[in-house]
N, C-alpha and C positions, 0 to 999 in steps of 0.2 A: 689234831688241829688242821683243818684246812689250807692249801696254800696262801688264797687268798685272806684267810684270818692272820693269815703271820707275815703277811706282806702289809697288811692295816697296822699289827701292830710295830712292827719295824718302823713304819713312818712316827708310829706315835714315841717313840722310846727317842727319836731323835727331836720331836717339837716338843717333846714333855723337858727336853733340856735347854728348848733354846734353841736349836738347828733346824731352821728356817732354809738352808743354804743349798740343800741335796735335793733334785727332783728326778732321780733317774726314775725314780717309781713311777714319775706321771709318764702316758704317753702324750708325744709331740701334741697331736689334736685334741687333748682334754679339756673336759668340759667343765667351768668351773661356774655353780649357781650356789647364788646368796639370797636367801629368804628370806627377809626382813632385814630388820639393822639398820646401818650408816648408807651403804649404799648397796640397797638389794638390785641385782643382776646377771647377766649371766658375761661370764668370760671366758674365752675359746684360747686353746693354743696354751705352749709352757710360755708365752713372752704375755698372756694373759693372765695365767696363775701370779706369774710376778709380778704385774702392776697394784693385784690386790693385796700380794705380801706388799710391798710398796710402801702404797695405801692408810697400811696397818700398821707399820713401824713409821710413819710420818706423825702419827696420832698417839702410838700406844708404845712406851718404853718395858722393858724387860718382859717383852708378852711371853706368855708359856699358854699353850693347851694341855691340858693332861686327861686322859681316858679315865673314866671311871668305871663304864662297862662297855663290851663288847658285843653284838649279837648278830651272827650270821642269819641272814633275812633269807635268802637262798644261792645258788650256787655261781652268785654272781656277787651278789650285794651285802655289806657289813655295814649294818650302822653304830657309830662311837657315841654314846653319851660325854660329853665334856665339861668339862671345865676351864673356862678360859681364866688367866691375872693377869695383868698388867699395871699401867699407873700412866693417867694421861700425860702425854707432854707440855702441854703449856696450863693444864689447872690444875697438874700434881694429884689429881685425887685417885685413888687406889680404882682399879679397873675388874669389875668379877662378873660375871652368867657361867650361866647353865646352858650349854647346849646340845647341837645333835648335829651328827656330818652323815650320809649317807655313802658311801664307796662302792662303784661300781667298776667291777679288775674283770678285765679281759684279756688272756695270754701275759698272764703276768704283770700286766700294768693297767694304771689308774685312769680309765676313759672318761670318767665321770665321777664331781663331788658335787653333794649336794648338800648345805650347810644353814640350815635352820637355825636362826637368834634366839627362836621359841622353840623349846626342847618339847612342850604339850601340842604344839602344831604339829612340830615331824613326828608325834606317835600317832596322831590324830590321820595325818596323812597320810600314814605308813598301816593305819587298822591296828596299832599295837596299844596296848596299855604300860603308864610308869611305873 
């Protein structure tokens, strides 16, 4: 397993439980891009990253992401099929997709994420097939 595949999934074994809270993995200037969804964007910086965690616990209670698969894209990039739950905050109603994060590690940390609402768009975009 690749550095960078077990530096993905280290993050994921912490959001898969809930821990939201650790970002030594991103670096300072990381780039955080949202493809569709609620509020698609991009966000710079770790005080970026955490406006969109923010964002997401303002809206979405007990949220987990959990990996479903892994694939090293090249010697840079791993993209995470997901799964997100939650349960909105103010209409209770249970919270589920399918999606896709793309991770781009450079010297050991996280320069770039890039996180598709539509998991058939990022294979689409990516040349890959589900």
């Amino acid at each position: 397993m690749s550095a960078n595949l077990e530096l993905v999934r280290s993050i994921f074994a912490a959001i898969g439980c809930g821990d939201y809270a650790e970002a030594q993995w991103a670096d300072p200037e990381i780039e955080y891009v949202t493809v569709g969804g609620p509020e698609p964007g991009t966000f710079r910086g770790r005080a970026g990253l955490a406006e969109v965690m923010r964002t997401l616990f303002r809206e979405v209670e007990d949220l987990r992401t959990e990996a479903e698969e892994y694939r090293e894209l090249d010697g840079e990039r791993v993209l995470v099929l997901t799964r997100v739950f939650g349960q909105g905050k103010l209409s209770g109603v249970p919270v589920s997709a399918r999606n896709a994060e793309v991770f781009e590690v450079h010297e050991a940390k996280v320069t770039r994420v890039v996180v598709y609402y539509e998991r058939d768009r990022a294979l689409a975009d990516l040349g890959l097939e589900g």
